[in-house]
MIFI-921489 format. One record per residue (C-alpha): x, y, z; residue number from 0; residue in one letter. Coordinates in steps of 0.001 Angstrom, whole numbers, plus 500000, padded with zeros to 6 digits. Example, Ala and Ser with C-alpha at 12.3 -4.5 7.8 and 13.67 -1.06 7.14 Angstrom:
BEGIN
ATOM     px     py     pz tormi tordo
ATOM 512300 495500 507800     0     a
ATOM 513670 498940 507140     1     s
This chain:
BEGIN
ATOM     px     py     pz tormi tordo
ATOM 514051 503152 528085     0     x
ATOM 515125 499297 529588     1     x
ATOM 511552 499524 530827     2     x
ATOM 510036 500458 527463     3     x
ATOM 511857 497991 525422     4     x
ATOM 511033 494808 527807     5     x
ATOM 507532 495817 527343     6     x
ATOM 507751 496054 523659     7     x
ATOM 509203 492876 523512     8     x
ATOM 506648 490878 525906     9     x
ATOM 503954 492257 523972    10     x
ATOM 505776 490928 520645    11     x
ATOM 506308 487903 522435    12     x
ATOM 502566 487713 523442    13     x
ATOM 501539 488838 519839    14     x
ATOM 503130 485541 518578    15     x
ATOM 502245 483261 520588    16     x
ATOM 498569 484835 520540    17     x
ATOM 499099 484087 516258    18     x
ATOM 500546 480542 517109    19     x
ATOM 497522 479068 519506    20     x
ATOM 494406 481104 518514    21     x
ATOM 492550 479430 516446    22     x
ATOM 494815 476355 516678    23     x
ATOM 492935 474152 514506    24     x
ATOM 492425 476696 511248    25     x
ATOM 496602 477158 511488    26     x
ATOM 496237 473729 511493    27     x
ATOM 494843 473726 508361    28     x
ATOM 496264 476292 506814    29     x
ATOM 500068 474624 507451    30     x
ATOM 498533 471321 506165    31     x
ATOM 497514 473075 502504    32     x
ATOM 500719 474942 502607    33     x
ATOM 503092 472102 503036    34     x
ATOM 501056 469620 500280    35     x
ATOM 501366 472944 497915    36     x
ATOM 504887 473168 498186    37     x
ATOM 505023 469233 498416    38     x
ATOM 504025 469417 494683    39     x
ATOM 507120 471534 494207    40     x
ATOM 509970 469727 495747    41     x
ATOM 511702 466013 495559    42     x
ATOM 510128 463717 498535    43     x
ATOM 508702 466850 500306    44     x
ATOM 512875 467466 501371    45     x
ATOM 514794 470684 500572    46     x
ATOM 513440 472419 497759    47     x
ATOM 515569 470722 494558    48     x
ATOM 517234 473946 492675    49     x
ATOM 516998 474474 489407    50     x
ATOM 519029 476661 486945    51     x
ATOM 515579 478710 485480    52     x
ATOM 512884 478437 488694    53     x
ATOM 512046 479638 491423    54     x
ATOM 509133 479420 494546    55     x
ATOM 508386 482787 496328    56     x
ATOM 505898 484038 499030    57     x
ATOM 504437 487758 498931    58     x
ATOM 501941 487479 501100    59     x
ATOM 498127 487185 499828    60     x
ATOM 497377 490017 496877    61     x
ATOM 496983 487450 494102    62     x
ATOM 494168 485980 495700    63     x
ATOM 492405 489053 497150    64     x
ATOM 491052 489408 493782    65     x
ATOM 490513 488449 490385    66     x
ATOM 493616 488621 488014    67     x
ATOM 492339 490410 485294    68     x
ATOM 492570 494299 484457    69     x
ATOM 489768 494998 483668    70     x
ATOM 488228 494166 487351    71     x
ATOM 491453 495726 489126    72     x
ATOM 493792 493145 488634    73     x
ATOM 497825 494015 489370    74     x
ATOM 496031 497939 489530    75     x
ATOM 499723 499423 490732    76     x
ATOM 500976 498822 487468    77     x
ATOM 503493 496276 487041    78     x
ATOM 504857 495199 483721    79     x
ATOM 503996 491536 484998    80     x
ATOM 501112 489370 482738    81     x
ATOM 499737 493006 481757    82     x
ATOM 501051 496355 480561    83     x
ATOM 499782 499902 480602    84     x
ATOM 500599 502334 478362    85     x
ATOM 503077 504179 480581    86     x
ATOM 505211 502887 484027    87     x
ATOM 507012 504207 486805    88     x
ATOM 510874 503809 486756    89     x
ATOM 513760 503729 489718    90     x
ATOM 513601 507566 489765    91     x
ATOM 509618 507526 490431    92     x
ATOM 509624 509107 486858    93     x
ATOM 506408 508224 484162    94     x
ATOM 508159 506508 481210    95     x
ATOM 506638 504572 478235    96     x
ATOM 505681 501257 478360    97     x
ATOM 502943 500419 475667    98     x
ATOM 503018 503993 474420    99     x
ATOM 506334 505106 473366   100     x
ATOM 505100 508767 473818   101     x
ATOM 502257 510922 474779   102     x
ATOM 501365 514568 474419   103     x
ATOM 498409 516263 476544   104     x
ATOM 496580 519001 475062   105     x
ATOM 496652 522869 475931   106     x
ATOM 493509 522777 477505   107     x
ATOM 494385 519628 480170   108     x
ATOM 491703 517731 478279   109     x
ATOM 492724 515353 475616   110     x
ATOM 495804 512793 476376   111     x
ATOM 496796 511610 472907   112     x
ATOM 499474 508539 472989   113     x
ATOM 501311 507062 470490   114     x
ATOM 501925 503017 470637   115     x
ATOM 504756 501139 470136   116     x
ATOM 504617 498999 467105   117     x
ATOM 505594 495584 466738   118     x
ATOM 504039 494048 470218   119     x
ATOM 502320 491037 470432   120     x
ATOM 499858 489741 472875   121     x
ATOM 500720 486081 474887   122     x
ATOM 497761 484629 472677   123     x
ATOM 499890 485699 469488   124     x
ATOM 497369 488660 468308   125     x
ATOM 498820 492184 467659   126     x
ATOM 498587 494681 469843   127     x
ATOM 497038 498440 468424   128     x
ATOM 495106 500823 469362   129     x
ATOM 491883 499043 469155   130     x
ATOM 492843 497110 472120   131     x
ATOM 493801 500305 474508   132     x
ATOM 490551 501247 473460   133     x
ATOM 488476 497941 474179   134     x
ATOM 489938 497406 477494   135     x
ATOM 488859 501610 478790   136     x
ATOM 485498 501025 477152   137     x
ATOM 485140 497697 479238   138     x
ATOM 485923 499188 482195   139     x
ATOM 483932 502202 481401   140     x
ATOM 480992 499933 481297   141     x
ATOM 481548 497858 484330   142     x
ATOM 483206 500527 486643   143     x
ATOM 481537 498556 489599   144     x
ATOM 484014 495890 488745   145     x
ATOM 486699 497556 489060   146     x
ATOM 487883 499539 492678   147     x
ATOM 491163 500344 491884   148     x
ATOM 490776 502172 488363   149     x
ATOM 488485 505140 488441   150     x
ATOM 487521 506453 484768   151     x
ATOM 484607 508089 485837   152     x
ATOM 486101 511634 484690   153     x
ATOM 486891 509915 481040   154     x
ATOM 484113 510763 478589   155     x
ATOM 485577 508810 475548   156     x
ATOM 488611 507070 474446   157     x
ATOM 489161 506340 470267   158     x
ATOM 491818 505093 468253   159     x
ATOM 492814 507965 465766   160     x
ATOM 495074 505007 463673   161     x
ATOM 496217 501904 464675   162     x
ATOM 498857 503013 466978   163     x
ATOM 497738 506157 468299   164     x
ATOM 495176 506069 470983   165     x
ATOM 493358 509649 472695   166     x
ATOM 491408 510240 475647   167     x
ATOM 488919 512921 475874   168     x
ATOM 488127 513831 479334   169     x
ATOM 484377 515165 480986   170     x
ATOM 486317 517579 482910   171     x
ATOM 490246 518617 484324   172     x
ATOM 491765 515386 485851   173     x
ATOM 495230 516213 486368   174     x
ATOM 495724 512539 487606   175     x
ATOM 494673 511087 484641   176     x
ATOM 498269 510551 484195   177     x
ATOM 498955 507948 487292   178     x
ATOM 495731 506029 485718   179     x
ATOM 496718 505447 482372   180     x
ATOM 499984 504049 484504   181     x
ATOM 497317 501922 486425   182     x
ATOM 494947 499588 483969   183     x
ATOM 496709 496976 481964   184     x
ATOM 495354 496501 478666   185     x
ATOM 493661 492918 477089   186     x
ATOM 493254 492134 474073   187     x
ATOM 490034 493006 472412   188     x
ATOM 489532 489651 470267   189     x
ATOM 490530 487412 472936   190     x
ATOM 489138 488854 476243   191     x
ATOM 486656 486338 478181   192     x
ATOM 485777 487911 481248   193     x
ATOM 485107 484665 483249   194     x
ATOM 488641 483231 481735   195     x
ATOM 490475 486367 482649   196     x
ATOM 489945 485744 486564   197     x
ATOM 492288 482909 486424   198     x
ATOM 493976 483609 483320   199     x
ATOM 494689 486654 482410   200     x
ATOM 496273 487257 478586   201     x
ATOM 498676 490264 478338   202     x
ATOM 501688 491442 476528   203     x
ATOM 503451 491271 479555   204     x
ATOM 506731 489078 480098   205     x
ATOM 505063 486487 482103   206     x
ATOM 502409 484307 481449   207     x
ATOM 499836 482437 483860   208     x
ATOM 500316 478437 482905   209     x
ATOM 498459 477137 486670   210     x
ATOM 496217 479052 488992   211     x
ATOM 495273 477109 492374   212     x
ATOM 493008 479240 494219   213     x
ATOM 494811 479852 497481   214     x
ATOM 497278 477546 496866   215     x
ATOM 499562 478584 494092   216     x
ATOM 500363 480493 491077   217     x
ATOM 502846 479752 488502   218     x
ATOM 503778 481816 485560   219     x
ATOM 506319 480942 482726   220     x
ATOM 508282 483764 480848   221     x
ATOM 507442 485048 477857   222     x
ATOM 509761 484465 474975   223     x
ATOM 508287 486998 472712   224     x
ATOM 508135 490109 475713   225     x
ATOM 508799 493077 473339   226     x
ATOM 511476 493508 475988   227     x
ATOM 513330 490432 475942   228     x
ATOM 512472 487326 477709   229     x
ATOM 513204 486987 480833   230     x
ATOM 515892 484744 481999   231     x
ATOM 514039 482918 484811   232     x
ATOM 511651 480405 482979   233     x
ATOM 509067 480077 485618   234     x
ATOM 508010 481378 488955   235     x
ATOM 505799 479588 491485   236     x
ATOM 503868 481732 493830   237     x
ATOM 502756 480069 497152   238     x
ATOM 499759 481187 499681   239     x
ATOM 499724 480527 503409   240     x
ATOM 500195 482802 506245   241     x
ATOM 503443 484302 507340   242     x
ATOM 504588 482073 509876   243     x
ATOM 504578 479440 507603   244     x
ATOM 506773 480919 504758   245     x
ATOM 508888 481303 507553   246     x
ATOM 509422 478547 508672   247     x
ATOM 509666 477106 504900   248     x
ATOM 511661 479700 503719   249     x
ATOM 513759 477778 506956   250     x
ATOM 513774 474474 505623   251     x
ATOM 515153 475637 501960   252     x
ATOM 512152 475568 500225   253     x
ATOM 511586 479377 499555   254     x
ATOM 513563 481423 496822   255     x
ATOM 511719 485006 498428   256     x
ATOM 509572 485165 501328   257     x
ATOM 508220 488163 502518   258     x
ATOM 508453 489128 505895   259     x
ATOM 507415 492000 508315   260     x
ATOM 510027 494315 509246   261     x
ATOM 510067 492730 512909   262     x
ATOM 511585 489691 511150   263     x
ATOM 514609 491499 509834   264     x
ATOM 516758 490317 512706   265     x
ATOM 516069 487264 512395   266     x
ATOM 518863 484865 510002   267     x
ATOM 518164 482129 507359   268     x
ATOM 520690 479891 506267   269     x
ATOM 521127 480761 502745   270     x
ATOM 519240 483406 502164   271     x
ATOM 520076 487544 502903   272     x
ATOM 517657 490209 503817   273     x
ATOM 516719 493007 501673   274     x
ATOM 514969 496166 502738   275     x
ATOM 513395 497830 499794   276     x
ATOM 512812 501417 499456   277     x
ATOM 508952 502532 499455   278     x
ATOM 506299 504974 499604   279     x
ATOM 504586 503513 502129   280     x
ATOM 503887 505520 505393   281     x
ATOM 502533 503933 508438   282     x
ATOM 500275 506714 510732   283     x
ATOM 497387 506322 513288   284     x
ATOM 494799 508399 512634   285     x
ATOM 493179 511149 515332   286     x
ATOM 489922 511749 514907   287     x
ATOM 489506 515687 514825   288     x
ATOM 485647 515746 515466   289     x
ATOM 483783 516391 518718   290     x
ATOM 481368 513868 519915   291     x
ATOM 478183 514149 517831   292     x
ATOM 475849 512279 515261   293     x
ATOM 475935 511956 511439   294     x
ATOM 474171 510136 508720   295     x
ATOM 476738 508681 506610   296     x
ATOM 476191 507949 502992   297     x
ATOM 473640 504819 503457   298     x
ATOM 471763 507223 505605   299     x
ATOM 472310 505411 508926   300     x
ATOM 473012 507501 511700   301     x
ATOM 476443 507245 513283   302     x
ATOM 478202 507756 516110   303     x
ATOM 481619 510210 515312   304     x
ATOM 484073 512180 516983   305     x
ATOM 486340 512381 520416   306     x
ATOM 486682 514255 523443   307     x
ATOM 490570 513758 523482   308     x
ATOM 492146 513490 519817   309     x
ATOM 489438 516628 518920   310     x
ATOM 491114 518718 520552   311     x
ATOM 493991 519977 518419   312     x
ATOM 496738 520592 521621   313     x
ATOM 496604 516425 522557   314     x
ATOM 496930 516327 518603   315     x
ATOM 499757 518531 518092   316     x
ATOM 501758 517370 521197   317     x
ATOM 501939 513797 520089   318     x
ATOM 503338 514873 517166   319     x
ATOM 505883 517130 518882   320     x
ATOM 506619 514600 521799   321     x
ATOM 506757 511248 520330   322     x
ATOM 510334 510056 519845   323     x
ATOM 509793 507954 516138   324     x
ATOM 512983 506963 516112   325     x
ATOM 512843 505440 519371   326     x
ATOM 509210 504107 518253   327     x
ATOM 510939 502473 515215   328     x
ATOM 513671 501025 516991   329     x
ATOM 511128 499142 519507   330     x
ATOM 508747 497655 517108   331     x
ATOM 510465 497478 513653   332     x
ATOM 514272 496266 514981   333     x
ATOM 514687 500018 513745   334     x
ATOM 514100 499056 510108   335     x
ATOM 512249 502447 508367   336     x
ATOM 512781 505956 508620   337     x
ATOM 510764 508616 510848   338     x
ATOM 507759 510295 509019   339     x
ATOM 506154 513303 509689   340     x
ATOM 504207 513205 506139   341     x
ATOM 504793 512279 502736   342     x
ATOM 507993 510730 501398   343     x
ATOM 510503 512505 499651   344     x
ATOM 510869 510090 496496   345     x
ATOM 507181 511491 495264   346     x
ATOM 507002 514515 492481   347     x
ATOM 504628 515855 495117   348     x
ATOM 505493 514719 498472   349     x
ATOM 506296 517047 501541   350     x
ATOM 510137 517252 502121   351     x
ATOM 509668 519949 504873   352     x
ATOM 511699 519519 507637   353     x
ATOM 510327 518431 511169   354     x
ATOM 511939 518178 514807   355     x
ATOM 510272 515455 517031   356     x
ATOM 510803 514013 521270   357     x
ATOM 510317 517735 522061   358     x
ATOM 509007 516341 524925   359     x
ATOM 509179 519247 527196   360     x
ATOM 507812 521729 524674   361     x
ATOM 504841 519215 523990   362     x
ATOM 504063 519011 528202   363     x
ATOM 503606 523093 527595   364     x
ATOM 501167 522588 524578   365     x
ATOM 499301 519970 526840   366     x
ATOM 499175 522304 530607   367     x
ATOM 498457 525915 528148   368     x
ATOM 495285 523431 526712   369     x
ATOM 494301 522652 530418   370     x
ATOM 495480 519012 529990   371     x
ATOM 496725 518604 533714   372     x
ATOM 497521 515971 535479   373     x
ATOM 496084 516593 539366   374     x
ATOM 495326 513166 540746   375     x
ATOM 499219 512042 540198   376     x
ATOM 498219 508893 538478   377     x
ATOM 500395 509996 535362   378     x
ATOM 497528 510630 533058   379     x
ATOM 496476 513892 532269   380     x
ATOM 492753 515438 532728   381     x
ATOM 490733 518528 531062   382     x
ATOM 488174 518921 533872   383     x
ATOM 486640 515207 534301   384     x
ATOM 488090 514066 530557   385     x
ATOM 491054 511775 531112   386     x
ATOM 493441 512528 528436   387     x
ATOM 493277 508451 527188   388     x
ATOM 491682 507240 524029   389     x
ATOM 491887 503749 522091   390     x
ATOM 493904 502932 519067   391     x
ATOM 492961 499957 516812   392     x
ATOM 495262 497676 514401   393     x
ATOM 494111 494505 512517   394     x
ATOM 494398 491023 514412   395     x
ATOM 496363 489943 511432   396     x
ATOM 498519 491915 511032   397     x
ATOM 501764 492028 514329   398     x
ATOM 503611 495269 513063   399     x
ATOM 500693 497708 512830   400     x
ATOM 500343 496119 516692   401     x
ATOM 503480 496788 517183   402     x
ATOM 504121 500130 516213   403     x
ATOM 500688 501378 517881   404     x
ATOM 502254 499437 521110   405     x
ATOM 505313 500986 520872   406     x
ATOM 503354 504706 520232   407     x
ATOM 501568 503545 523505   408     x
ATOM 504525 503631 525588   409     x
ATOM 506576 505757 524109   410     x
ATOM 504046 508620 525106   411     x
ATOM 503498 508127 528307   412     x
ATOM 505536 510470 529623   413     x
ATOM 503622 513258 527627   414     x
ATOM 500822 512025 530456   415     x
ATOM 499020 510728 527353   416     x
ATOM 497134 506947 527890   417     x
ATOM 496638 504917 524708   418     x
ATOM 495073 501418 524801   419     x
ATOM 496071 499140 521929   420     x
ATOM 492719 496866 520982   421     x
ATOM 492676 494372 517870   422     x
ATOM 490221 493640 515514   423     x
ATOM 489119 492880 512513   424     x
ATOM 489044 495498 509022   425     x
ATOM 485126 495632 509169   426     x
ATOM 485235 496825 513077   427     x
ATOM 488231 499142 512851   428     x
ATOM 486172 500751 509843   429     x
ATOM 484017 501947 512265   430     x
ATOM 485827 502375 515078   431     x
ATOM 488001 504711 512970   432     x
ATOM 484768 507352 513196   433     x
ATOM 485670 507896 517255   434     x
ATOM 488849 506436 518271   435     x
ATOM 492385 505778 516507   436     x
ATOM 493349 503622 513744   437     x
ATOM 496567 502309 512807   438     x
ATOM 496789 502927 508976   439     x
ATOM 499225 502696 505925   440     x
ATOM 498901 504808 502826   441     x
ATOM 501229 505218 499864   442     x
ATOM 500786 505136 496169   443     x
ATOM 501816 507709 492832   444     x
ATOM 498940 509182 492330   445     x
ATOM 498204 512012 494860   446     x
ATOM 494323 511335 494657   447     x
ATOM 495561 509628 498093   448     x
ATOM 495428 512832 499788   449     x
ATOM 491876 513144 498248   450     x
ATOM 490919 510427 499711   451     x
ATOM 492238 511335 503318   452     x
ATOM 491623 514670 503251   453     x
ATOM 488378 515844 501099   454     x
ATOM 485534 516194 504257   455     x
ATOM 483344 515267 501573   456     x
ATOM 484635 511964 502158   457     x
ATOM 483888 511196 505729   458     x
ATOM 481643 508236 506415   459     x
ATOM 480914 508425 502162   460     x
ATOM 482931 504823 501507   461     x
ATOM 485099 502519 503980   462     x
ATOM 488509 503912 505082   463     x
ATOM 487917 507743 502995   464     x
ATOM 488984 510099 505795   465     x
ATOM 489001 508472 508582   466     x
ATOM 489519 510991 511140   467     x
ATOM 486762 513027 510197   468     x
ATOM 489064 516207 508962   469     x
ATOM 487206 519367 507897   470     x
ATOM 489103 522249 506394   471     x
ATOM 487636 524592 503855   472     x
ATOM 490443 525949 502667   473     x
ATOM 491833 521826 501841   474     x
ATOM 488858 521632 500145   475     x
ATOM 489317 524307 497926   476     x
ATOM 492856 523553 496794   477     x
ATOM 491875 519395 496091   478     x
ATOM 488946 520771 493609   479     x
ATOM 492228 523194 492139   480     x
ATOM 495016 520326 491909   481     x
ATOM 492526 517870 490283   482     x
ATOM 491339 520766 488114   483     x
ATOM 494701 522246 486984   484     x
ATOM 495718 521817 483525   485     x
ATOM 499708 521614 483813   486     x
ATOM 501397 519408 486154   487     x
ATOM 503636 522143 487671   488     x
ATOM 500091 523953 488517   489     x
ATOM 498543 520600 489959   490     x
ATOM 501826 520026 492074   491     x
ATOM 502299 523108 493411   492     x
ATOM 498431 522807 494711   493     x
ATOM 498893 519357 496045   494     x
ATOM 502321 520395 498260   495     x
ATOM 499832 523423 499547   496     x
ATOM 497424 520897 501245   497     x
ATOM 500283 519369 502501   498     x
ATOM 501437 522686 504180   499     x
ATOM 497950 523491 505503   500     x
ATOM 497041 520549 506855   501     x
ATOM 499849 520085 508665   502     x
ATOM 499388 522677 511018   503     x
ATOM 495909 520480 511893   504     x
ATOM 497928 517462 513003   505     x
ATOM 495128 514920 511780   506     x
ATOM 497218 512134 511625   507     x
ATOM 500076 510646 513821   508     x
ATOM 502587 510194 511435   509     x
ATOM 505016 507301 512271   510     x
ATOM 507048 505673 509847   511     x
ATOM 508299 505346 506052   512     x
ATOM 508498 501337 506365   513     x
ATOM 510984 499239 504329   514     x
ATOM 509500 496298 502696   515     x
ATOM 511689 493361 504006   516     x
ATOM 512436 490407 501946   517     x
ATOM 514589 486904 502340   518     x
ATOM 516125 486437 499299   519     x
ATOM 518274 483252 498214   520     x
ATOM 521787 483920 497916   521     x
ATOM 521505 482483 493992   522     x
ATOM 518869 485194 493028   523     x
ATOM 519472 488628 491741   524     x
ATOM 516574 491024 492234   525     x
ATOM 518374 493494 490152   526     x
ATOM 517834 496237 493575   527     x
ATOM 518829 498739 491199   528     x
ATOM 515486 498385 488791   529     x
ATOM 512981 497881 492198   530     x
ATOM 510444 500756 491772   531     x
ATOM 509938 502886 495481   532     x
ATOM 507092 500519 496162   533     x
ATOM 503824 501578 497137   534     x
ATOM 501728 500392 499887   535     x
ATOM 500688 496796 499805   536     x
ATOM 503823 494713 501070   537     x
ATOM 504835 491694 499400   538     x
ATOM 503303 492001 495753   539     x
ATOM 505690 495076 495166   540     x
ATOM 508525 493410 494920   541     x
ATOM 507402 492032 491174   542     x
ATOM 507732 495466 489577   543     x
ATOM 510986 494306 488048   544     x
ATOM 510773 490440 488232   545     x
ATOM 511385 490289 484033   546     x
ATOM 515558 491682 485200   547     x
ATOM 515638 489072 487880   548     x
ATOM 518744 486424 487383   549     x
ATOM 519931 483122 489189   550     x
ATOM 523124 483637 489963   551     x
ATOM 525863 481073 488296   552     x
């Protein structure tokens, strides 16, 4: 294990200094913007001068991987932040109200009827009814191809029955429509500008945009007439640049939050504490369960999918069997997260099975009963002249998913199992995915994730959808029932099923339920006890409860 660990750490080390000197003149650059942003900020470009109601964070790059506005996908998870929906997620992963103060679904699973909290007020001082709910799913209803993150393709009409009750009428079952009234933030129907909105958004949330740099820096001030209260921070500045640059500024004093990847948790800053936060967020690498062949995928271009090794469903099962996760955490995460072997336990409809892993003799019999033998002696096993090797691919910017598949690398070697680590970028590993290994992370409410992963329907259809390829008939079959079933206990019961079946097909390495990892100054309060289990996407997650946050005295 000595062994194992120097290796990790040289190929951290190399990682780094790979991030530091490639492309030496763009970091270049990018540290330049990112010190005259936060120059703006501070008193003679020194430590960061405190104030009683501010505060500068860093979490990472999601406000400017699109625009800001709902109605194109903008803040999509949720968050009571600039927008609301009409219902949230709480602490306990529980639907509450947020705009609606109820909601009642009909016998039949078809009509969602909510009623609206009176008395709420829009940051551009209009009231907020029902004729705005029903504005913003009509705009989105007519410009779906804006909008990637908020599907209302199954909606057939929504209409305001008075002016606070609001009811959906939907094509067909949907029993997520739930999780997507949780999803789209509503705008207000007399002041909506579409171009506007991209910049600066209008909501009834308790924050409102007052500056909007485009990769540079977002500030928002509180709202003083938030139907909740207004929020006792007065403004928040949010800064972009990469992540060893909030480092190192979070270093010098001139960060209130900086997000960090878990591999940073050991690390100290004067001033500040870490804070690992609870998610939903499961790092896996996916094994592509198809033989060698050709398809057409959905543009009609013929493709090359499937592999000799991770096809075969004894390399597939004994790497889940063998692999030590613990031991994989421990080496590339500082041992921040907890083993996965599925879902996560804090969803209605997660997998909470129990699993045994580092079986590593019982996975060497799984491997010599599939005639995976090793007869040269080199340590690598063979199936007559197939080498039991294959590649596994993370993104070049991002160190943990390198880290974790380099860690997986070594830590199943002794199975007699060869993986070789290769970076690139999203667009290659998109279709590398189709033949070898690909580090992913998935994790959100809505179970329409395991639609997404699992449906064979999906498979070379859009980027990322099933990227190992998986084919079951009988998954099929119980998707089309938990979308169609018209009572959540019904749709639940159907989604934990998959769950069960699939598992027994081993398409996906499961690794790790990360932790999101945060500095935090010692004068904020992040009110832990309010943070919703966050979903994937590190960094912008850590917002969900931003309107409870408090300077300390």
């Amino acid at each position: 294990m000595r062994r194992e660990k120097t290796d990790i750490r040289r190929k951290r080390m190399a990682w780094r200094l790979w991030n530091i000197w490639n492309g030496k003149k763009k970091r270049a650059l990018v540290l330049s913007i990112a010190a005259l942003a936060l120059c703006s900020m501070v008193t003679g470009c020194g430590a960061k001068e405190e104030s009683s109601d501010s505060i500068v964070c860093y979490v990472g790059h999601g406000f400017w991987d699109g625009s800001l506005d709902p109605v194109k996908g903008g803040f999509a998870y949720g968050y009571d932040f600039i927008s609301n929906g009409l219902v949230r997620v709480n602490a306990q992963s529980e639907y509450e109200g947020d705009l609606a103060e109820s909601w009642e679904i009909s016998e039949d699973a078809l009509t969602y009827t909510y009623k609206l909290k009176q008395g709420i007020r829009f940051q551009d001082g209009s009231d907020f009814t029902a004729k705005d709910v029903v504005f913003t799913y009509e705009t989105v209803m007519a410009n779906q191809g804006q909008n990637e993150k908020v599907d209302l393709s199954k909606l057939e009409k929504a209409e305001a029955l008075d002016e606070y009750t609001v009811q959906f009428t939907l094509k067909e079952h949907f029993s997520p429509f739930l999780d997507t009234t949780a999803q789209l933030g509503i705008v207000p129907s007399g002041g909506y500008d579409s171009a506007a909105f991209d910049q600066k958004p209008v909501g009834t949330g308790p924050w409102k945009v007052v500056q909007y740099d485009m990769e540079q820096q977002l500030i928002v001030e509180a709202n003083e007439d938030y139907f909740e209260g207004k929020p006792e921070i007065k403004r928040v500045t949010f800064v972009d640049m990469d992540n060893e640059a909030a480092f190192s500024n979070a270093r010098s004093g001139q960060l209130d939050v900086v997000m960090v990847q878990p591999s940073y948790a050991a690390e100290t800053i004067k001033g500040m504490h870490m804070e690992k936060l609870e998610t939903m967020d499961v790092r896996n690498i996916s094994l592509p369960c198809r033989k060698p062949g050709k398809i057409q995928n959905s543009a009609g271009e013929e493709i090359s999918v499937g592999n000799p090794v991770t096809s075969d469903l004894a390399v597939r099962k004994a790497l889940s069997l063998g692999i030590d996760r613990q031991e994989v955490i421990e080496n590339a995460f500082n041992g921040v997260g907890r083993p996965a072997e599925g879902w996560t336990d804090n969803l209605i409809w997660g997998n909470t099975k129990e699993y045994q892993d580092a079986q590593t003799e019982e996975a060497k019999k799984i491997l010599e009963e599939g005639g995976w033998k090793d007869k040269d002696g080199d340590g690598i096993r063979e199936k007559g002249k197939i080498p039991c090797a294959f590649e596994v691919y993370a993104p070049s910017d991002e160190p943990d998913r390198y880290l974790l598949a380099a860690a997986a690398e070594e830590n199943v070697k002794k199975l007699g199992i060869s993986i070789e680590v290769k970076q690139t970028t999203w667009d290659e590993i998109a279709v590398k995915s189709y033949t070898q290994g690909a580090v992913w992370g998935f994790g959100q409410y809505s179970p329409m994730v395991l639609d997404n992963q699992f449906q064979s329907g999906h498979f070379a259809e859009q980027t990322y959808s099933n990227p190992s390829g998986y084919q079951n008939e009988t998954v099929d079959s119980l998707i089309g029932e938990a979308i169609a079933a018209n009572s959540q206990e019904d749709a639940v019961a159907a989604w934990k099923e998959i769950q069960d079946v699939y598992a027994e097909d081993y398409p996906y390495l499961y690794l790790v339920n990360i932790e999101h990892c945060y500095f935090i100054s010692d004068r904020l309060d992040i009110s832990k006890d309010t943070q919703i289990p966050h979903p994937h996407g590190h960094g912008i997650p850590i917002i969900c409860n931003m309107k409870d946050w408090k300077i300390k005295e």
